[in-house]
TILUMNU-358496 format. One record per residue (C-alpha): x, y, z; residue in one letter. Coordinates in Angstrom, 3 decimals, decimal comma. Example, Ala and Ser with C-alpha at 12.3 -4.5 7.8 and 13.67 -1.06 7.14 Angstrom:
R 12,300 -4,500 7,800 A
R 13,670 -1,060 7,140 S
This chain:
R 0,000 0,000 0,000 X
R 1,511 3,383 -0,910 X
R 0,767 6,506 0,741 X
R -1,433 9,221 -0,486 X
R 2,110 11,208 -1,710 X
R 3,137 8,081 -4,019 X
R 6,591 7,109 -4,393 X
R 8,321 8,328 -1,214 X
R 12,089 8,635 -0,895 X
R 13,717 6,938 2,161 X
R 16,702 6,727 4,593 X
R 17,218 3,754 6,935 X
R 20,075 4,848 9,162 X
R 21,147 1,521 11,070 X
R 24,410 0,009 11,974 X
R 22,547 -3,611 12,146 X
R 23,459 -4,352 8,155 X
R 20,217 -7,153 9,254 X
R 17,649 -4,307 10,090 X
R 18,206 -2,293 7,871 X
R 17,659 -4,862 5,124 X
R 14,217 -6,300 7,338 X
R 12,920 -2,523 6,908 X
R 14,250 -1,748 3,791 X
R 12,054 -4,679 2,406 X
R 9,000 -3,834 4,006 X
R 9,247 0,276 3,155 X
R 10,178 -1,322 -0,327 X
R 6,937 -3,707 -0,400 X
R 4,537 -0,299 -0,036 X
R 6,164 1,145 -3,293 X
R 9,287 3,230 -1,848 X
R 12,452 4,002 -3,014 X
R 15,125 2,702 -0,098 X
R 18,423 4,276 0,619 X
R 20,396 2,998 3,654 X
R 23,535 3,995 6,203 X
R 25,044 2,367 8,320 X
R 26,887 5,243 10,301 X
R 26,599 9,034 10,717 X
R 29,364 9,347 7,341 X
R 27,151 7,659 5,483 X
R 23,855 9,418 6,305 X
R 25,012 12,757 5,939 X
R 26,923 11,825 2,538 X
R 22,989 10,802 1,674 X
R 21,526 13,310 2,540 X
R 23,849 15,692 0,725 X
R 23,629 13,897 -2,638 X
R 19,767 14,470 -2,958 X
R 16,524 14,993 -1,114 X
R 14,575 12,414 1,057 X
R 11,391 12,416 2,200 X
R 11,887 10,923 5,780 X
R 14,652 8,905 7,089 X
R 14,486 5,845 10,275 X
R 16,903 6,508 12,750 X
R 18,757 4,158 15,274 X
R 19,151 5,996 18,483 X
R 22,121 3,108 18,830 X
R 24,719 3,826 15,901 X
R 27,855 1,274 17,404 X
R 29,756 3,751 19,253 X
R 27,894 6,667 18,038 X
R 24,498 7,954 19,260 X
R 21,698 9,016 17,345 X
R 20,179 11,229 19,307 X
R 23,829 13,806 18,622 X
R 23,481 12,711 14,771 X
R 19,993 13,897 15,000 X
R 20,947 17,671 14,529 X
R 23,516 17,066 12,244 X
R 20,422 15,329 9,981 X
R 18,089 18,466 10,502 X
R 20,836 21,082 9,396 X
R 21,873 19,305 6,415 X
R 18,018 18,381 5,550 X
R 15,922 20,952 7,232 X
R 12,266 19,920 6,537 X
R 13,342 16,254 6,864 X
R 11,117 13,855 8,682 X
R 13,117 11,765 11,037 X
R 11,834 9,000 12,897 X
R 13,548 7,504 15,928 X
R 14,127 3,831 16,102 X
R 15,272 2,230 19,318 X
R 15,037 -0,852 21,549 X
R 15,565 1,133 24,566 X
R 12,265 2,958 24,331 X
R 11,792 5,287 27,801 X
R 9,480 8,254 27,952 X
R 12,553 10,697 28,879 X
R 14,289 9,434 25,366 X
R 11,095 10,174 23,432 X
R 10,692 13,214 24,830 X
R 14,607 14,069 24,669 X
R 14,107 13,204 20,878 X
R 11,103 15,170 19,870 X
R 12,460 18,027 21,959 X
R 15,347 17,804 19,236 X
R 13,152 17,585 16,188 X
R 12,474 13,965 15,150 X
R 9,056 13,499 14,076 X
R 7,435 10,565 15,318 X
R 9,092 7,641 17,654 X
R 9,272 3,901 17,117 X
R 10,234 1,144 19,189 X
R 11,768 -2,057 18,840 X
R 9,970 -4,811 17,863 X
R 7,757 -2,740 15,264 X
R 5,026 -4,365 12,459 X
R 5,109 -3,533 9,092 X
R 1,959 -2,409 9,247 X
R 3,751 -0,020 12,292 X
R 6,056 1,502 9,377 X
R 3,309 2,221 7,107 X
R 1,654 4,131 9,806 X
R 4,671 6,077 10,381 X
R 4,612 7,210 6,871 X
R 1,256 8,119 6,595 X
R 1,456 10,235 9,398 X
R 4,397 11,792 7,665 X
R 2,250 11,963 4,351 X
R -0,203 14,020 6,198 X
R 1,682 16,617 7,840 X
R 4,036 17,191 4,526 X
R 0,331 17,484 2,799 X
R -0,413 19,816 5,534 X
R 2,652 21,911 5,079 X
R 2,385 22,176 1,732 X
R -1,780 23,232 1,864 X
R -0,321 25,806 4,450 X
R 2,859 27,334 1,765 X
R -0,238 27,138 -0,517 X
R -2,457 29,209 1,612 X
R 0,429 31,621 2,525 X
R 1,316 32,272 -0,916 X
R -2,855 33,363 -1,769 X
R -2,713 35,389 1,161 X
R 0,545 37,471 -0,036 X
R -1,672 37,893 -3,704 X
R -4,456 40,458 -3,404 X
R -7,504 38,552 -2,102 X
R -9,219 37,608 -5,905 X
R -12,551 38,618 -5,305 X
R -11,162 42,207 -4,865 X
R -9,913 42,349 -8,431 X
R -13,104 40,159 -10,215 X
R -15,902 42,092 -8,572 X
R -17,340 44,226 -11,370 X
R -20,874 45,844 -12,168 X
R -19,410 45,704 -16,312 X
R -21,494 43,905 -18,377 X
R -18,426 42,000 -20,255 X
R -16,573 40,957 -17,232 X
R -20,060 39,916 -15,705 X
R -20,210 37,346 -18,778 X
R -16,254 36,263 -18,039 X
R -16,937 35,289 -14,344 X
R -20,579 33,614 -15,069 X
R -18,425 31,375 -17,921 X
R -15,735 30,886 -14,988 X
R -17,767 29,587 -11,951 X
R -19,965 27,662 -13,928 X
R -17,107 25,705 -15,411 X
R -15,191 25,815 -12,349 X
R -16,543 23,089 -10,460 X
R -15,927 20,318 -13,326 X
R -12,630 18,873 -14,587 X
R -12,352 21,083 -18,135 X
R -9,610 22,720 -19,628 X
R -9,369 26,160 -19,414 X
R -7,888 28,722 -21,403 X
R -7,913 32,503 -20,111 X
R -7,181 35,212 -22,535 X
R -6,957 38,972 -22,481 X
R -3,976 41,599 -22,374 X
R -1,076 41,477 -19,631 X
R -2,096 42,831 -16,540 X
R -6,291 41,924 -16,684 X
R -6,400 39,413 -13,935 X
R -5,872 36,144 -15,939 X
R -4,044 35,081 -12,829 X
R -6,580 36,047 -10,547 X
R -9,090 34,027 -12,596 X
R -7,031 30,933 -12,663 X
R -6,417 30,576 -8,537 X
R -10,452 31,616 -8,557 X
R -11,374 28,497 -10,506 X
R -9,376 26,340 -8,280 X
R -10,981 27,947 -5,396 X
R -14,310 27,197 -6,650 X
R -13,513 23,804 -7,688 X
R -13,312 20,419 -5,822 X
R -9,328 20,648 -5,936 X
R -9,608 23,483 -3,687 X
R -8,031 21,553 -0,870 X
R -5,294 20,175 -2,669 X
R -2,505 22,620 -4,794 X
R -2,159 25,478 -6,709 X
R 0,768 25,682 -8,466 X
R 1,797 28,611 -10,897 X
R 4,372 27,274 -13,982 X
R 5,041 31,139 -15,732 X
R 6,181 29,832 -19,427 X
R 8,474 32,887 -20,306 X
R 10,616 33,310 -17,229 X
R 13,113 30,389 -17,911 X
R 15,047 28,509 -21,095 X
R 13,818 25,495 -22,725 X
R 15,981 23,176 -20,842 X
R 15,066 24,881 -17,211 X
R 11,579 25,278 -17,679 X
R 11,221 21,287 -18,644 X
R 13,320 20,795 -15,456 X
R 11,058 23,257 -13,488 X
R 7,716 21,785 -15,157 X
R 8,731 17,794 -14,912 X
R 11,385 17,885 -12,463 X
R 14,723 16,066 -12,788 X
R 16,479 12,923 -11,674 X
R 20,000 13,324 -10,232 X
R 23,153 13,403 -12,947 X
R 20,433 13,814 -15,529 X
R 22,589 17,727 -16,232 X
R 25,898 19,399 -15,002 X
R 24,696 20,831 -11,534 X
R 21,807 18,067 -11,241 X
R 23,125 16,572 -7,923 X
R 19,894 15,598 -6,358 X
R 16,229 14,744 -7,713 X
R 14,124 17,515 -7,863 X
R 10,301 17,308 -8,165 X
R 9,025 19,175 -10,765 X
R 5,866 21,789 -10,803 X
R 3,806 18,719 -12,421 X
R 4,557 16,716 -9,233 X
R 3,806 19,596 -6,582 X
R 0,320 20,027 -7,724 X
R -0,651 16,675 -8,279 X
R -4,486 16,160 -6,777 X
R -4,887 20,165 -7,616 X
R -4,786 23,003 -9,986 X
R -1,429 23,709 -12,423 X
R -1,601 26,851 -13,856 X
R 0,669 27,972 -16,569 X
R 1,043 31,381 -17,211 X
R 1,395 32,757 -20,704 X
R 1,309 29,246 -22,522 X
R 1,824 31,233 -25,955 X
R 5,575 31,636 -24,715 X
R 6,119 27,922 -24,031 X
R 8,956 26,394 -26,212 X
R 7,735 24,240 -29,124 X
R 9,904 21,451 -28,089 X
R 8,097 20,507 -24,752 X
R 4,372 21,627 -26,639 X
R 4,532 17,686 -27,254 X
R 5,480 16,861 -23,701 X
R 2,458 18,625 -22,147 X
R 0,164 17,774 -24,629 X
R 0,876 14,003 -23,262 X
R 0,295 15,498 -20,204 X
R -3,025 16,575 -20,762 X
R -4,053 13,342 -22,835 X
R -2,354 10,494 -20,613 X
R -1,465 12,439 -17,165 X
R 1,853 10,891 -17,758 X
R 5,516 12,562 -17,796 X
R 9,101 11,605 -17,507 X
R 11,741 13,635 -15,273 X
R 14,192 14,797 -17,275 X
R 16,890 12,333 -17,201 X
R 15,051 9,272 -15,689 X
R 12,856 7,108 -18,787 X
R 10,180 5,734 -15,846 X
R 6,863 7,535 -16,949 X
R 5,136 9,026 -13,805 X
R 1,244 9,727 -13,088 X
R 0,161 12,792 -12,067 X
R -3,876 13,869 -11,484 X
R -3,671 17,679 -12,443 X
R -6,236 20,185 -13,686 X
R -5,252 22,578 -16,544 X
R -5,700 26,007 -16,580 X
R -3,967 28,173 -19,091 X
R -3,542 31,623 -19,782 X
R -2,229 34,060 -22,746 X
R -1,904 37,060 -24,541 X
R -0,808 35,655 -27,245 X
R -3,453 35,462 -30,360 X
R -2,849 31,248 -30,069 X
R -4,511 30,806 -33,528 X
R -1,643 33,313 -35,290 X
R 1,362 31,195 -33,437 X
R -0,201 27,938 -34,468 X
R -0,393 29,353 -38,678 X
R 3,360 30,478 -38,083 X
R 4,321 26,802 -36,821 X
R 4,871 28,338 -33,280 X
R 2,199 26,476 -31,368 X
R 1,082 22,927 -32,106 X
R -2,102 22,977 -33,423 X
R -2,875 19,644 -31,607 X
R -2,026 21,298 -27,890 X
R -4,505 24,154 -28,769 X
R -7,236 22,721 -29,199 X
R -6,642 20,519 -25,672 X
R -6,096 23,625 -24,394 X
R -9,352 25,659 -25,698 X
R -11,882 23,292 -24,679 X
R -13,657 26,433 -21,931 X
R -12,417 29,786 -23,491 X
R -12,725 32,516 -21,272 X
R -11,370 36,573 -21,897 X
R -10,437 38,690 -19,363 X
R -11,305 42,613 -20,409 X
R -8,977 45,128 -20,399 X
R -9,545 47,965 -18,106 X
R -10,008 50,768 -20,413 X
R -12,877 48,547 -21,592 X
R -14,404 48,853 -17,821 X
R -14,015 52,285 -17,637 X
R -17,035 52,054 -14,376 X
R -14,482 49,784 -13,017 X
R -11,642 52,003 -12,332 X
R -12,443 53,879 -9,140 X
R -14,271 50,928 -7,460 X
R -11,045 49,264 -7,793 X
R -9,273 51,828 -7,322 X
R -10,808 52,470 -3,512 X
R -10,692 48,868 -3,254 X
R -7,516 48,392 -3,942 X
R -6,702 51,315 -1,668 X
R -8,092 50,024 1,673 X
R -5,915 46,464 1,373 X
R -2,810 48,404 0,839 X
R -3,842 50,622 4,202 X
R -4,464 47,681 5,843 X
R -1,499 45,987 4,679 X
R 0,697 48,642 5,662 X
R -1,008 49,934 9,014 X
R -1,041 53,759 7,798 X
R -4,836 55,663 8,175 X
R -5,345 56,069 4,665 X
R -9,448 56,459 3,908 X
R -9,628 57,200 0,299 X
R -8,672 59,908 -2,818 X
R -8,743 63,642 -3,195 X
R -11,115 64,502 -5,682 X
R -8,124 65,856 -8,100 X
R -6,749 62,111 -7,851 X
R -9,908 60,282 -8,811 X
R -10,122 62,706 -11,082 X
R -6,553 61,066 -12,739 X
R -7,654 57,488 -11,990 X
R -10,467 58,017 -14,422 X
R -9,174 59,871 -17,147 X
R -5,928 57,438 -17,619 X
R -5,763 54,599 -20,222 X
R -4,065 51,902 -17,935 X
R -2,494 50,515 -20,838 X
R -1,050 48,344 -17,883 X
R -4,231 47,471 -17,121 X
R -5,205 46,153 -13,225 X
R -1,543 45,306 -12,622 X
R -0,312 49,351 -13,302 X
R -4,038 50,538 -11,617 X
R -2,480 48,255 -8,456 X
R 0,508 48,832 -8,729 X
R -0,235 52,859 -8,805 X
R -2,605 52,581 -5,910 X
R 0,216 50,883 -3,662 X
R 2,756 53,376 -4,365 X
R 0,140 56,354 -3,265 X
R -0,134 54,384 -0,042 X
R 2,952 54,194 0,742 X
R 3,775 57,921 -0,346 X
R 1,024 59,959 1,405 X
R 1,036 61,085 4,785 X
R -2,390 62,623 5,081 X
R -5,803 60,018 5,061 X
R -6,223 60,156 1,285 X
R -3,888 59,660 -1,351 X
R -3,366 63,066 -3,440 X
R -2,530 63,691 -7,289 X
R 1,018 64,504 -6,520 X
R 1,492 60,892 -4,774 X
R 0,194 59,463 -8,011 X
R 2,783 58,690 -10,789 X
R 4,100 61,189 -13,355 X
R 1,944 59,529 -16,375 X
R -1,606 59,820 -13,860 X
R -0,274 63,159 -12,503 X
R -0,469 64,383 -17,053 X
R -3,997 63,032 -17,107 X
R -5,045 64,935 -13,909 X
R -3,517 67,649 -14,851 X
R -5,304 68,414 -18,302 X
R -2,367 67,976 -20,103 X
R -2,915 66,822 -24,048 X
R -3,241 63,059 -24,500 X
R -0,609 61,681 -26,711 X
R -2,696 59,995 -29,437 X
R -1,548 58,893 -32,503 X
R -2,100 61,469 -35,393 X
R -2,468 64,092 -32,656 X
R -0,637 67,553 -32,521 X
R 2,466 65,664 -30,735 X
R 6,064 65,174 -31,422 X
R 7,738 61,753 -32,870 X
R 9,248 62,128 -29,499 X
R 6,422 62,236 -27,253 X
R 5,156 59,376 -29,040 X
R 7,990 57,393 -28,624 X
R 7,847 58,251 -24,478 X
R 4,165 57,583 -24,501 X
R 4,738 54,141 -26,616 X
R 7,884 53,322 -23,989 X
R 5,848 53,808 -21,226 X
R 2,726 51,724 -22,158 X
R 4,536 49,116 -23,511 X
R 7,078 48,896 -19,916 X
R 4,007 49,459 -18,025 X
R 2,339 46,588 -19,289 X
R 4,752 43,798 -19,072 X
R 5,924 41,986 -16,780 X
R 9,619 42,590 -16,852 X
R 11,795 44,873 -18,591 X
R 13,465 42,778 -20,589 X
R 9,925 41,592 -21,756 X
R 9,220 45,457 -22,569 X
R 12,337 45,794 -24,557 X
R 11,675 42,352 -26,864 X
R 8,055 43,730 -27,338 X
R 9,634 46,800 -28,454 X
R 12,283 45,155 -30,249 X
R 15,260 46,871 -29,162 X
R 17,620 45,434 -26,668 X
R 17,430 46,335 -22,411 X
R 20,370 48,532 -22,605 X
R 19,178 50,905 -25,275 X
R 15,683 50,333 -23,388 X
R 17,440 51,568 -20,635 X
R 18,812 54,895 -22,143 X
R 16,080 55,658 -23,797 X
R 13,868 55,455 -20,497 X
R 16,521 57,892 -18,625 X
R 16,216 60,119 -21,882 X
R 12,477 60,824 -21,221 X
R 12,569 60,738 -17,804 X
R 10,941 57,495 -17,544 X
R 13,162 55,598 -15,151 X
């Protein structure tokens, strides 16, 4: 019987060559992968060549105690689940060992069936742990309902699509600009759906090479690259029983398009470097800004992998196409960042709002949030005032012209106003500078030469 986690990896630290085959078999027999030591040289040399799950310690090591080693195991593992082992089981030892971290206690003579219970245990408070990173990392994102409540008519229609489909086991695919909330959408369906309890795990397609994102996506098996000295578990693994959500899937190299499409089909994948196909129970949810239907004619996108991917299409708005949204997320927005921060802040001058609404937010939400937090912080009255706004909001307040194209402007301006936009809407700068097809540095220059830095 395995445990809910699968295929755990183990460490049987014993100088009794005897035991540590008996429990080797037995942790073998539920579907684990065994390592074992017979002294402290040998454990720590373990536990520095790759990661393990939990490890069975003998509190008598020949001359060496276990109980001392146990430390040693913590600092060069921290996280690790250690379980003491001993024939010499007395309250004051159990105590003495929990006191120094081990997880759970066993004595000697123990069941199989003893072991497996000792894992499961282990199984549930690692599943715990991880629910809890989970939980830690929503709480650090703006809460979602925040950013999805809206009176508009068209995002109305997005969310309706979304929590009606979020409850079943479809494919999603979540368009709309950079900075509209696809995100916000994704963790939203998960919340909604009946993976909620399990993981949500976040794969963002353009922020590594080929090569790292396949080891970041599928994981890795020790040796299987220079620098590969342990097995890693990939994204694919961490949300298994949950939600995986990859972010701007228009960006993800064409030679692992085929890997995730088997993925989707089979829920199978191979770590790079080891051939053994592995199972994993994950929900798709996929987001772009990408037209997907242009990258597929240019031989970009597999035209196979789309269509897997587009079975429930749903499109996020942008926000100048919610103009009634703007101030109600604005104020919104405004009263987590006061909380957040602990200041007294209770709202906008009127000259402020007045900028909030007459901006594009070619950024979209992301600038609109990103503009509210740095008001927050800036102010030290209750509201937030025009000249605590950035430059770009502090034009649009002001009266000054909008820079249009075809207006009365300068090749200049237009080139500032483009920069901006452009920087304002992705997510990094070098991002900004392949959109605008120059390289960082000259991105750079040109930002200081407007006074855009």
């Amino acid at each position: 019987m395995q445990t809910s986690r699968g295929t755990l990896q183990l460490l049987v630290i014993d100088d009794e060559a005897s035991l540590r085959r008996t429990i080797r078999i037995a942790l073998e027999s539920f579907g684990h992968t065994v390592k074992d030591a017979a002294n402290r040289a040998q454990a720590l040399e373990a536990l520095r060549a790759q990661r393990f799950d939990l490890a069975f310690l003998d509190l008598k090591l020949g001359p060496e105690k276990g109980l001392e080693l146990l430390p040693e195991l913590l600092a060069v593992a921290p996280g690790l689940h250690v379980v003491i082992v001993t024939a010499h089981a007395s309250l004051d030892t159990a105590i003495e060992a929990l006191r120094k971290g081990a997880f759970d206690y066993l004595p000697k003579p123990f069941t199989p069936n003893q072991l497996r219970l000792a894992l499961d245990r282990s199984a549930l408070v690692r599943g715990l742990r991880d629910r809890v990173a989970a939980l830690e990392e929503q709480v650090r994102q703006l809460p979602p309902e925040v950013e999805l409540d809206s009176a508009e008519p068209s995002v109305r229609a997005a969310l309706d699509v979304a929590f009606q489909v979020a409850p079943t086991e479809a494919t999603v695919l979540v368009r709309g600009e950079s900075g509209t909330g696809k995100g916000v959408l994704a963790r939203e369906l998960h919340a909604r759906s009946k993976r909620a309890a399990r993981p949500f795990v976040t794969v963002h397609c353009p922020s590594l090479s080929a090569d790292l994102l396949e080891s970041d996506l599928f994981g890795h098996a020790k040796g299987a690259f220079t620098g590969a000295v342990a097995d890693k578990i990939g994204k694919v693994d961490a949300a298994d029983g949950g939600t995986l959500f990859l972010d701007e899937i228009g960006d993800l190299p064409l030679a692992l398009q085929p890997k995730l499409l088997r993925l989707i089909q089979d829920k199978t994948y191979e770590r790079v470097g080891e051939p053994a196909a592995r199972s994993a129970d994950v929900r798709i949810v996929a987001a772009t800004n990408r037209p997907l239907e242009v990258e597929v004619r240019a031989g970009r996108f597999r035209e196979d992998l789309f269509y897997r991917l587009n079975v429930i299409e749903i499109t996020m708005p942008a926000l100048r196409q919610r103009r009634g949204d703007v101030l109600p997320l604005a104020r919104h927005l405004l009263m987590f960042f006061a909380r957040q921060s602990g200041k007294p802040v209770t709202g906008f001058t009127p000259e402020a709002e007045a900028a909030l609404d007459a901006y594009p937010w070619p950024g979209n939400v992301r600038e609109l949030r990103n503009a509210v937090e740095r008001g927050v912080i800036l102010t030290r009255e209750e509201r937030v005032g025009l000249e605590h706004m950035p430059g770009q909001l502090t034009a649009a307040g002001g009266g000054a012209a909008r820079v249009e194209l075809g207006g009365p402007v300068t090749l200049e301006a237009l080139e500032a106003e483009h920069i901006r936009r452009v920087v304002a809407a992705a997510p990094s700068l070098d991002e900004a500078a392949r959109v605008l097809g120059i390289d960082p540095s000259t991105l750079y220059r040109k930002r200081k030469k407007t006074g855009l830095s």
